[in-house]
NUKEKE-290733 format. One record per atom (N, C-alpha, C): residue in three letters; atom name; x, y, z. Coordinates in steps of 0.001 Angstrom, whole numbers. Example, Ala and Ser with C-alpha at 12.3 -4.5 7.8 and 13.67 -1.06 7.14 Angstrom:
2
ATOM    r   a        u        v        w
ATOM  ALA   N    13190    -5690     7800
ATOM  ALA  CA    12300    -4500     7800
ATOM  ALA   C    13200    -3300     7800
ATOM  SER   N    12850    -2250     7080
ATOM  SER  CA    13670    -1060     7140
ATOM  SER   C    12900       30     7870
This chain:
104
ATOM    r   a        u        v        w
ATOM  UNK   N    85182   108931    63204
ATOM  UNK  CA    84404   109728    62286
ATOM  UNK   C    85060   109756    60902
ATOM  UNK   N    86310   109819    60939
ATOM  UNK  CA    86955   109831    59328
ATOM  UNK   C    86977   109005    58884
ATOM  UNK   N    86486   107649    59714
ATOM  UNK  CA    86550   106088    58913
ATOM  UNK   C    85012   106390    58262
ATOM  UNK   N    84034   106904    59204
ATOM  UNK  CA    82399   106690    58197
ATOM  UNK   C    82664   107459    57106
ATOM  UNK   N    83468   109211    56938
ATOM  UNK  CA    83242   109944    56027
ATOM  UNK   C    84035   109067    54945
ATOM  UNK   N    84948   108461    55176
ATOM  UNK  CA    85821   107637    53909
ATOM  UNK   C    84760   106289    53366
ATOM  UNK   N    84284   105988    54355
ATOM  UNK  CA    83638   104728    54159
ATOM  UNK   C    82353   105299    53374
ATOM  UNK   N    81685   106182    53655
ATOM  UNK  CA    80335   106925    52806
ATOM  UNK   C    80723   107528    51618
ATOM  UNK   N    82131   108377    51384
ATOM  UNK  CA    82756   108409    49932
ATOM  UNK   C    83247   107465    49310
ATOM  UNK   N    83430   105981    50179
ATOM  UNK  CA    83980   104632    49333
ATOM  UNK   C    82531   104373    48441
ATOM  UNK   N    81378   104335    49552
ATOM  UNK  CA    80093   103535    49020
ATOM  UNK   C    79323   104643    48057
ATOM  UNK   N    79907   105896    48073
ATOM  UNK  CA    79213   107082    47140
ATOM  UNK   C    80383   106493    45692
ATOM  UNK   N    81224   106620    45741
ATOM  UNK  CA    81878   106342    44096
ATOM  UNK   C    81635   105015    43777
ATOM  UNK   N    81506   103824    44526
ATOM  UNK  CA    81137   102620    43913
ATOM  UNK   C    79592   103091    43560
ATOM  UNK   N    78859   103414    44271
ATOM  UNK  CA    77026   103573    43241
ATOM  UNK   C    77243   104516    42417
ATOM  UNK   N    78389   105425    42207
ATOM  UNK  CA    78180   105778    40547
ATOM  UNK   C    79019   105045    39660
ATOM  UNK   N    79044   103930    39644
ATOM  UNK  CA    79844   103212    38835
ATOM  UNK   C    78590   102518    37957
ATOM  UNK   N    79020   102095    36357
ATOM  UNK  CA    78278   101233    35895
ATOM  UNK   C    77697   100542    36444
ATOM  UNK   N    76735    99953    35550
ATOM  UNK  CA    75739    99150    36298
ATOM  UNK   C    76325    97648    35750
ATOM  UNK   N    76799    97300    35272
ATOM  UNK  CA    77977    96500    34803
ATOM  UNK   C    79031    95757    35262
ATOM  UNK   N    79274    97067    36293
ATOM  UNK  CA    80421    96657    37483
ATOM  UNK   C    80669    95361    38155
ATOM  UNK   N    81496    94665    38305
ATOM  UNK  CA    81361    93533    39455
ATOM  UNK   C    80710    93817    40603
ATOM  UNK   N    80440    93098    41525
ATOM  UNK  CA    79567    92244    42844
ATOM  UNK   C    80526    92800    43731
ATOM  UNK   N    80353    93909    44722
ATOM  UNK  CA    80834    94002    45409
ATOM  UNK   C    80582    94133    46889
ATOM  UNK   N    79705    93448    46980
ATOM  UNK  CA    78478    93011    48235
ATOM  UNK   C    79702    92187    49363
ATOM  UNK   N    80658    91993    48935
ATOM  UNK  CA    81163    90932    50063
ATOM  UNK   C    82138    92034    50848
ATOM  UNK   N    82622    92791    49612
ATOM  UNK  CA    84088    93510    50572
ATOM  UNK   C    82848    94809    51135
ATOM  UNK   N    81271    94554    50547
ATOM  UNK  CA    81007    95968    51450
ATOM  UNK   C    80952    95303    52918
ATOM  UNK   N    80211    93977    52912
ATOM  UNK  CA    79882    93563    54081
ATOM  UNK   C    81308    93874    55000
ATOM  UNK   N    82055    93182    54240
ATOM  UNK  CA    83408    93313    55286
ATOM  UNK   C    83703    94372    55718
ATOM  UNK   N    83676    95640    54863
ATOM  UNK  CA    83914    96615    55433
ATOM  UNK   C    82981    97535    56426
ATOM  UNK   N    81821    96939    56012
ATOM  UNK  CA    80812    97280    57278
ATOM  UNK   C    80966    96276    58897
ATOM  UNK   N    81699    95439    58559
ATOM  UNK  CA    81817    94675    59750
ATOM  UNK   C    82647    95104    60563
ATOM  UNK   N    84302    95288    60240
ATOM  UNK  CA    84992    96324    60324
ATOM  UNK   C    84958    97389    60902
ATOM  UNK   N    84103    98346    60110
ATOM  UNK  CA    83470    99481    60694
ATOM  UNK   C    83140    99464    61686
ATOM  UNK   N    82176    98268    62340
ATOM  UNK  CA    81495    98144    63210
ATOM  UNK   C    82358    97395    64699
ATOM  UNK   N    83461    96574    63832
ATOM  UNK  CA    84266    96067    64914
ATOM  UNK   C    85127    97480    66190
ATOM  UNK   N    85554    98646    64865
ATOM  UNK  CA    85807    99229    65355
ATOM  UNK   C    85221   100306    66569
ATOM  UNK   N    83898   100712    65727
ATOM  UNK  CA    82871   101333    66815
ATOM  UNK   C    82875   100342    68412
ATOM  UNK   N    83055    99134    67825
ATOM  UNK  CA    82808    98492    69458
ATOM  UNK   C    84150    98217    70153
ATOM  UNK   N    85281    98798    69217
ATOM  UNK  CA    86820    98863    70176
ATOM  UNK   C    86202   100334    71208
ATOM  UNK   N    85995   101026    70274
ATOM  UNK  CA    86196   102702    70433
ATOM  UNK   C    84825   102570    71938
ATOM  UNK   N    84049   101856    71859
ATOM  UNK  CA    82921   102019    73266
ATOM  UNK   C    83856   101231    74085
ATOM  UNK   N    84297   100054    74373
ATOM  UNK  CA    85252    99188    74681
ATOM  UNK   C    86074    99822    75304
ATOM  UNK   N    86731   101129    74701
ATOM  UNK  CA    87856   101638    75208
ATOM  UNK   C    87232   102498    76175
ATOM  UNK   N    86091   103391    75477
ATOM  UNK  CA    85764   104585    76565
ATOM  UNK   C    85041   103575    77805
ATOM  UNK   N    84469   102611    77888
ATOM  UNK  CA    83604   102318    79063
ATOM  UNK   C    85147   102071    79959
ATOM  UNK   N    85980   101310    79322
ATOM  UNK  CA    87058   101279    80302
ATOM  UNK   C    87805   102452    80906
ATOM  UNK   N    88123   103291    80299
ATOM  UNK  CA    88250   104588    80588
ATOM  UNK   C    87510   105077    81931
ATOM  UNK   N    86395   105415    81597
ATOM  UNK  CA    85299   105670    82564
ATOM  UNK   C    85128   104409    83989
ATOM  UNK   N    85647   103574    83950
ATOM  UNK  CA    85857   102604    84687
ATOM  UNK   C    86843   103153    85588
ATOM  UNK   N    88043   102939    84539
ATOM  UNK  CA    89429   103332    85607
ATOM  UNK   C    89437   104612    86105
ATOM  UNK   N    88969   105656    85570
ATOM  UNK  CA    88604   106928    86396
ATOM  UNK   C    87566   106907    87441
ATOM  UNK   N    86476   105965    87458
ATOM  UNK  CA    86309   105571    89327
ATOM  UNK   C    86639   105119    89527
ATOM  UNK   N    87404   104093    89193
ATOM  UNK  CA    88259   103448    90009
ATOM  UNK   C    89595   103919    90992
ATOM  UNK   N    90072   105120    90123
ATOM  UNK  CA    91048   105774    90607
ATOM  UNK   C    90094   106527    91933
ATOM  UNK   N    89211   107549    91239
ATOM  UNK  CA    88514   108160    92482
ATOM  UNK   C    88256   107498    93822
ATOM  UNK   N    87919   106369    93689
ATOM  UNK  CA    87616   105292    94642
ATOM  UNK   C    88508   105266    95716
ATOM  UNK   N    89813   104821    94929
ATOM  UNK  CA    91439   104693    95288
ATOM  UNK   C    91525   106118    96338
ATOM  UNK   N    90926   107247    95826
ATOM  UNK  CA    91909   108154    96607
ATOM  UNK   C    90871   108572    97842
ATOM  UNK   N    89887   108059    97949
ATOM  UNK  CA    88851   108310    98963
ATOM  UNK   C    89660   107775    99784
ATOM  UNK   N    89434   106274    99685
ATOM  UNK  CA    90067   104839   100352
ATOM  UNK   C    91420   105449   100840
ATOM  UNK   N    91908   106048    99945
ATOM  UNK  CA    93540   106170   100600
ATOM  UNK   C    93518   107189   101660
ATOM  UNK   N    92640   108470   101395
ATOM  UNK  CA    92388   109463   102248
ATOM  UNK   C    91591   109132   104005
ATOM  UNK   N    90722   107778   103885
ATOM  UNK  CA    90144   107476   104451
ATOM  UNK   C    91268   106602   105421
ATOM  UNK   N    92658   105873   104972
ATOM  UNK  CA    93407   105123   105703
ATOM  UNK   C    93817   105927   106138
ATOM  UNK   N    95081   107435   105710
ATOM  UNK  CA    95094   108231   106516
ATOM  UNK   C    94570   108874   107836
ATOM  UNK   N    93299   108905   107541
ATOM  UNK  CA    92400   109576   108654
ATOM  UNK   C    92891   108357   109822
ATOM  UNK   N    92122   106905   109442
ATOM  UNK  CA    92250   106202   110711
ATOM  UNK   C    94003   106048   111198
ATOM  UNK   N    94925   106031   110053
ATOM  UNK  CA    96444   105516   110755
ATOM  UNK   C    96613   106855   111742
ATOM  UNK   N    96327   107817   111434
ATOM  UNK  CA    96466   109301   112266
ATOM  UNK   C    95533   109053   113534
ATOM  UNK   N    93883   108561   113283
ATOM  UNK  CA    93646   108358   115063
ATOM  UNK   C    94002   107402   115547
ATOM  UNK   N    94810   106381   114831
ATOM  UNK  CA    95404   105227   115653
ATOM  UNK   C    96729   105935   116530
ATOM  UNK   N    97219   106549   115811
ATOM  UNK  CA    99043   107128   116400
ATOM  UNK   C    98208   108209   117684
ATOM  UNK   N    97309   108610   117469
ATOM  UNK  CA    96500   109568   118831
ATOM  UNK   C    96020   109006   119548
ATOM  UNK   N    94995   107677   119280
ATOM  UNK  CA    95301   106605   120229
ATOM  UNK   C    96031   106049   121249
ATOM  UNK   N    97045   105639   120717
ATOM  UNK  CA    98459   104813   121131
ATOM  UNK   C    99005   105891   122103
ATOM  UNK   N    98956   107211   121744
ATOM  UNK  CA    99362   108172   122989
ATOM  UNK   C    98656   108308   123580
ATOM  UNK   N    97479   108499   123596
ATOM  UNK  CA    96307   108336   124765
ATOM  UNK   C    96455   107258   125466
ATOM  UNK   N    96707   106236   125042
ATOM  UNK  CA    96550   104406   125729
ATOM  UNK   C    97767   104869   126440
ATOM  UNK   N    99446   105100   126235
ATOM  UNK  CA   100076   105580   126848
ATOM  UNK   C   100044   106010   128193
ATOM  UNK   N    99407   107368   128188
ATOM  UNK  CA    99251   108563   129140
ATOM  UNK   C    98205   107724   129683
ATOM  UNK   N    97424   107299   129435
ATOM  UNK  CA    96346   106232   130735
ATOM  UNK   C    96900   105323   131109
ATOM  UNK   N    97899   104330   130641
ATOM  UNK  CA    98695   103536   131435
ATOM  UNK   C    99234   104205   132576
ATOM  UNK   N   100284   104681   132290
ATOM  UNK  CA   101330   105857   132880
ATOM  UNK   C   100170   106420   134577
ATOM  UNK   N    99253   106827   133732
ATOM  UNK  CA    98541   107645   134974
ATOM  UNK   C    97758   106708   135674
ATOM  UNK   N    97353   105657   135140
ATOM  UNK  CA    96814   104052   135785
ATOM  UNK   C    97714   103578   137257
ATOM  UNK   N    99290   103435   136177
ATOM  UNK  CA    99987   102893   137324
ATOM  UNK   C   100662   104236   138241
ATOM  UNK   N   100473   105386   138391
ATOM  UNK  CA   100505   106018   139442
ATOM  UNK   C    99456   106168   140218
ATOM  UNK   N    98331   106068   139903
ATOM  UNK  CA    97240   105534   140841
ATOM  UNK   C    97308   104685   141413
ATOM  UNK   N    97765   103768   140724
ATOM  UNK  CA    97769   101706   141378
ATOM  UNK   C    98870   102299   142306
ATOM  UNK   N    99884   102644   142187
ATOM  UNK  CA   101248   103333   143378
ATOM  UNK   C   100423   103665   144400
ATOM  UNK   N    99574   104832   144343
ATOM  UNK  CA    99348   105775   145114
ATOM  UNK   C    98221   105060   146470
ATOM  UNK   N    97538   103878   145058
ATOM  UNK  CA    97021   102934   146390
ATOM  UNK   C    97111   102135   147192
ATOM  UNK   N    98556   101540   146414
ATOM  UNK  CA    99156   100258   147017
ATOM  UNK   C    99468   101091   148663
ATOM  UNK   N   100241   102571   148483
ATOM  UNK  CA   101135   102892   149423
ATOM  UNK   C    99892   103264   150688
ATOM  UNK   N    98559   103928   150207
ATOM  UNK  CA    97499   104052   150986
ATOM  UNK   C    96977   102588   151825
ATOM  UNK   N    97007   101561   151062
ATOM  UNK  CA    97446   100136   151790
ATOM  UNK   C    97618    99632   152796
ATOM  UNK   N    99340   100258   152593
ATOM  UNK  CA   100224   100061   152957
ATOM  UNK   C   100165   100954   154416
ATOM  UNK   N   100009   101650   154420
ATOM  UNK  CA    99773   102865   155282
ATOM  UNK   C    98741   102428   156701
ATOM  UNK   N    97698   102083   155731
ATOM  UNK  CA    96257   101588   156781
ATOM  UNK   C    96533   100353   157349
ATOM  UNK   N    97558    99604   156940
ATOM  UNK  CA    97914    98707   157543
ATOM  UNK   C    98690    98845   158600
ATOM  UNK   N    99550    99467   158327
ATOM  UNK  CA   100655    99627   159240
ATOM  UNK   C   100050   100501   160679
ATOM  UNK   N    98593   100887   160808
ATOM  UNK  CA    97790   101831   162191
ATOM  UNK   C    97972   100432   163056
């Protein structure tokens, strides 16, 4: 904003200048180009901005979301555990029932 108000008091004291004055059509262009280069840093910057702030949001879903599963994996793995464990005392308990009916 302080570049247009400087730039609208540059182009307000050059039109009260003689009419006499040199041609100064080239450095306005330039400085309107300028102007304009900058307006398209300044969108440039905010769209990126606004980018990397979902992007971050994104990030912390995603990260919140690995949590969740590494936590029912480790509850898992103890469940798979305790069903082994209680698997092969069954498989025991039948071998010896077997074992048993065989031996009548």
């Amino acid at each position: 904003m302080r570049l247009q108000s400087f730039l609208v008091l540059l182009l307000a004291t050059m039109l009260s200048q003689p009419a006499f004055s040199r041609n100064i059509s080239n450095e306005q262009a330039e400085a309107a180009s300028a102007r304009d280069a900058v307006g398209d840093a300044m969108s440039k910057l905010s769209d990126l901005e606004q980018k990397i702030k979902s992007q971050e949001a994104l990030v912390a879903r995603e990260q919140e979301r690995l949590k969740q599963y590494q936590s029912e994996k480790a509850q898992t793995e103890k469940d798979l555990e305790n069903k082994k464990m209680i698997f092969e005392q069954k498989s025991k308990v039948l071998d010896d029932a077997w074992k048993q009916r065989n031996a009548y």
